[in-house]
C-alpha positions in Angstrom: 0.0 0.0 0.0 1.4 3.4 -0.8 2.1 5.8 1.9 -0.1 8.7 2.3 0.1 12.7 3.1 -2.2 14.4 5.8 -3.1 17.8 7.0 -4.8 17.2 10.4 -6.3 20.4 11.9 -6.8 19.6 15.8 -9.5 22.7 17.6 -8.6 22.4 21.0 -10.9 22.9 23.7 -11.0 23.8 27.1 -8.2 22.1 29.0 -8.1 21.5 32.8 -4.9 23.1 34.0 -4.1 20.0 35.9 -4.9 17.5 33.2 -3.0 19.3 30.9 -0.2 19.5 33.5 0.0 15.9 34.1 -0.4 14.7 30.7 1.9 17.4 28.3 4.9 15.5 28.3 3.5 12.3 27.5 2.1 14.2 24.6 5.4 15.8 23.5 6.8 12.3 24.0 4.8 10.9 21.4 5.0 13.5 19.1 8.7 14.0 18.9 8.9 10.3 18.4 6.8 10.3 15.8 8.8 12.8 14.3 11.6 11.1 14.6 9.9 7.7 12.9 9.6 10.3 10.4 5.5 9.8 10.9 4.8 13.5 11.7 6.6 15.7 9.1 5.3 18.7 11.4 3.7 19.9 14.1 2.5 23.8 14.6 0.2 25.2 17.7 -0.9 28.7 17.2 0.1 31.5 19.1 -3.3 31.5 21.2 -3.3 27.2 21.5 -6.5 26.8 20.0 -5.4 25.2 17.0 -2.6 22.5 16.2 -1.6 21.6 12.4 -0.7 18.6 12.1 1.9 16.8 8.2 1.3 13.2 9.1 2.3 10.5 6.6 0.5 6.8 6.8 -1.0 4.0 4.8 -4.0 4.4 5.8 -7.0 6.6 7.4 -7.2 4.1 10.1 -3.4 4.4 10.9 -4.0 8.2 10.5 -6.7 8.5 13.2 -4.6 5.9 15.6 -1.5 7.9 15.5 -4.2 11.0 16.4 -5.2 9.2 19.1 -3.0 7.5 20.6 -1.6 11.6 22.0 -3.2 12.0 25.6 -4.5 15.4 24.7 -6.4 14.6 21.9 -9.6 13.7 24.2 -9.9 17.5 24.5 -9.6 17.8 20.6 -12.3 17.9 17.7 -9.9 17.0 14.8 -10.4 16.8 10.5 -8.0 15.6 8.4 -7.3 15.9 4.7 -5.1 14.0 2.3 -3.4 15.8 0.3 -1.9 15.4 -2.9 1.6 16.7 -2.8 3.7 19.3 0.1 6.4 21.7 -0.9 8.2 23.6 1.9 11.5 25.4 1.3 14.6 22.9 2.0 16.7 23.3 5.2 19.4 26.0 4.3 22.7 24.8 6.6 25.8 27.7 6.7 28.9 26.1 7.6 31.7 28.3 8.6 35.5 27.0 8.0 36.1 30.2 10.3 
């Protein structure tokens, strides 16, 4: 099956400051390992949190929603997800200095 490319737009909702608290760096655990599977090709919060943007790539809408999931502060989420066709983003300019 052929790998797949997703937007996922995540509205978040009210948050208990203690849930949210307890539960964050699980969340950022499984996101930056994700990233680093190379599963999440990004992930943006707006400046006021109520949104997150999600570049996800999987085989399948059922992997989609169970990598979506499986973060701990997704229960406080309403997410939509499109698949897109192709993603261009301006490549990673590195300056070395033999200085």
């Amino acid at each position: 099956m052929a790998t797949k490319l997703y937007m996922v737009e995540l509205i978040v909702h009210h948050i208990p400051y203690d849930e949210f608290i307890t539960q964050l760096p699980e969340h950022r655990k499984i996101v930056h390992e994700l990233i680093y599977k190379d599963i999440f090709l990004s992930y943006t919060v707006a400046q006021d949190r109520s949104k997150v943007w999600i570049m996800v790539k999987s085989e399948s809408e059922s992997e989609l929603i169970h990598y979506i999931e499986k973060l701990p502060l997704t229960k406080y989420m309403d997410y939509e997800y499109t698949e897109l066709m192709f993603m261009e983003w301006a490549p990673v300019k590195l300056n070395f200095s033999l200085n």
